[in-house]
C-alpha positions as CSV (number, residue, x, y, z in Angstrom):
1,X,-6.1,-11.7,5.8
2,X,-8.5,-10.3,3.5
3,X,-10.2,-8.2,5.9
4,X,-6.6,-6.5,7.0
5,X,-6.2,-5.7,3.2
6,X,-9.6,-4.2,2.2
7,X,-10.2,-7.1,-0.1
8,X,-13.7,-9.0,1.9
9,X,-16.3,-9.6,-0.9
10,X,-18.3,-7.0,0.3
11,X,-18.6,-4.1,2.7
12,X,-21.3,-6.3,5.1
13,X,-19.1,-9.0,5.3
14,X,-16.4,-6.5,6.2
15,X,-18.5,-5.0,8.8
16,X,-19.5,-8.3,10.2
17,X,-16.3,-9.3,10.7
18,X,-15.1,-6.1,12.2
19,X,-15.8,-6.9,16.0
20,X,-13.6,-10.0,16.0
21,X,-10.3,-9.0,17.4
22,X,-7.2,-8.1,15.2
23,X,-4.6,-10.4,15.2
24,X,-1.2,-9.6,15.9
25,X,0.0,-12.5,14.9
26,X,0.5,-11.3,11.4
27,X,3.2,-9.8,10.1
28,X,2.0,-6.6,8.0
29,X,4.5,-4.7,6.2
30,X,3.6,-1.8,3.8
31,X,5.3,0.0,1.3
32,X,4.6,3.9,0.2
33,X,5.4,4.6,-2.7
34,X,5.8,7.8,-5.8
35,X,6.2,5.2,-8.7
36,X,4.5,2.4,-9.5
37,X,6.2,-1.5,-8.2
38,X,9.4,-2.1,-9.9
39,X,6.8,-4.6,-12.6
40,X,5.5,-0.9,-14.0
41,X,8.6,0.6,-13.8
42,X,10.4,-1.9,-16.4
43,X,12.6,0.3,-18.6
44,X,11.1,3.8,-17.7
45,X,13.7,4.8,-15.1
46,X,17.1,5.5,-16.0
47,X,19.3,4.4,-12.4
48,X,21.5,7.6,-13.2
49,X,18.5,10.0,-11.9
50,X,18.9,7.9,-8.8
51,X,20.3,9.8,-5.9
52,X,23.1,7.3,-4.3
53,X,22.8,9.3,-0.8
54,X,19.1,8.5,-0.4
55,X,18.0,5.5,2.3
56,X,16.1,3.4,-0.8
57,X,18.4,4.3,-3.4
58,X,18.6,1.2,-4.8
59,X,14.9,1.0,-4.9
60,X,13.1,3.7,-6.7
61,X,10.0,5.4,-5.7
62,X,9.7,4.4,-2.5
63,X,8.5,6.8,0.2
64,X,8.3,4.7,3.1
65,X,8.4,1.3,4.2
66,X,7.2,0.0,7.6
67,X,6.1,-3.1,9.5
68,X,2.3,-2.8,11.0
69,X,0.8,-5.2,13.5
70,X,-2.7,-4.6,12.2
71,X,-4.5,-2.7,10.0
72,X,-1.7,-2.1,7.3
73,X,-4.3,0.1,5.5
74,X,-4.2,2.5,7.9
75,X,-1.1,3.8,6.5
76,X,-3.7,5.9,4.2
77,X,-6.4,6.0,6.6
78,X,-5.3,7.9,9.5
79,X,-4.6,11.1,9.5
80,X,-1.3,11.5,10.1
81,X,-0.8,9.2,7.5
82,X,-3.2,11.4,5.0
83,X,-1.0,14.5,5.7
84,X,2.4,12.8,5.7
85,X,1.9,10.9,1.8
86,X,-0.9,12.8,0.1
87,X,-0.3,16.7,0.5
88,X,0.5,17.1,-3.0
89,X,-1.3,16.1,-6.7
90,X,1.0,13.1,-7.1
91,X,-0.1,9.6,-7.3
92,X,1.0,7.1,-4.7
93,X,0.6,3.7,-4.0
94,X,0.5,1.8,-1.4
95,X,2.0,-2.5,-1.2
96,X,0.7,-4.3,1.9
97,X,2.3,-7.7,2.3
98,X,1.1,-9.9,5.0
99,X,2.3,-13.3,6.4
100,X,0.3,-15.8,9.0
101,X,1.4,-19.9,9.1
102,X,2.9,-19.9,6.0
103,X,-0.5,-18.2,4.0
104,X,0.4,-15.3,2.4
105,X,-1.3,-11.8,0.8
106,X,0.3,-9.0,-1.2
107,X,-2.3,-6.0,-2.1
108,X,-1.1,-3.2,-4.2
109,X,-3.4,0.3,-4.0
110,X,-3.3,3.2,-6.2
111,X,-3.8,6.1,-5.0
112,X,-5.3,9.5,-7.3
113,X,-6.9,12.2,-7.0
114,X,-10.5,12.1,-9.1
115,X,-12.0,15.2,-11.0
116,X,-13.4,16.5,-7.8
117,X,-9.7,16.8,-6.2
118,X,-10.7,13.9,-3.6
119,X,-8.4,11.0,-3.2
120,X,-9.7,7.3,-4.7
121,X,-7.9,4.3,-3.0
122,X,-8.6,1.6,-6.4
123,X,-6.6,-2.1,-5.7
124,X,-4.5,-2.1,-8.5
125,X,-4.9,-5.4,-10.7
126,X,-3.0,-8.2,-10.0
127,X,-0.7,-10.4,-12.4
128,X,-2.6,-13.5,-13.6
129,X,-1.0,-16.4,-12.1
């Protein structure tokens, strides 16, 4: 599952593993988001600023959600996903969550723009357990 979510120990280990098929026996969902996961959020968003007409109302900042077969970090990586989420300055972040057997992997990605006005992908620290 690590490979699906960018997270291999290093880029040859990534690239060795890249000509083994995908699975699709996964099931990849991914999350776009405006604000951070509801953790970050905690007290920052008042629910009155909250339009009751959108889709995800009664989850804020969420963009998009979808279910992938592979490759849930292509919802960055190709272009119609480039032009779609990251047209303007604004941060985004992106939640993969995959499922195989019972094993389990949730990734959170932040997405900014750097000094240079190109977009950095960083995985966003995880909660110690």
């Amino acid at each position: 599952m690590q490979r699906f979510h960018l997270r291999t120990p290093s880029f040859a280990w990534w690239a060795i593993q890249t000509p083994i098929p995908a699975m699709y026996n996964f099931k990849n969902t991914t999350e776009v988001r405006d604000l951070p996961p509801e953790g970050e959020l905690a007290g920052l968003i008042d629910p009155l600023w909250l339009s009751p007409l959108d889709e995800d109302a009664a989850k804020p900042g969420i963009l998009a959600t979808r279910t992938i077969n592979h490759y849930p970090a292509r919802e960055f990586t190709f272009a119609n996903g480039r032009v779609r989420y990251l047209q303007d300055e604004s941060p985004r972040w992106l939640v993969i969550e995959s499922h195989y057997r019972g094993e389990s992997m949730h990734s959170t990605y932040e997405l900014t723009r750097d000094d240079t006005g190109k977009w950095q992908m960083v995985l966003a620290e995880e909660p110690a357990s």
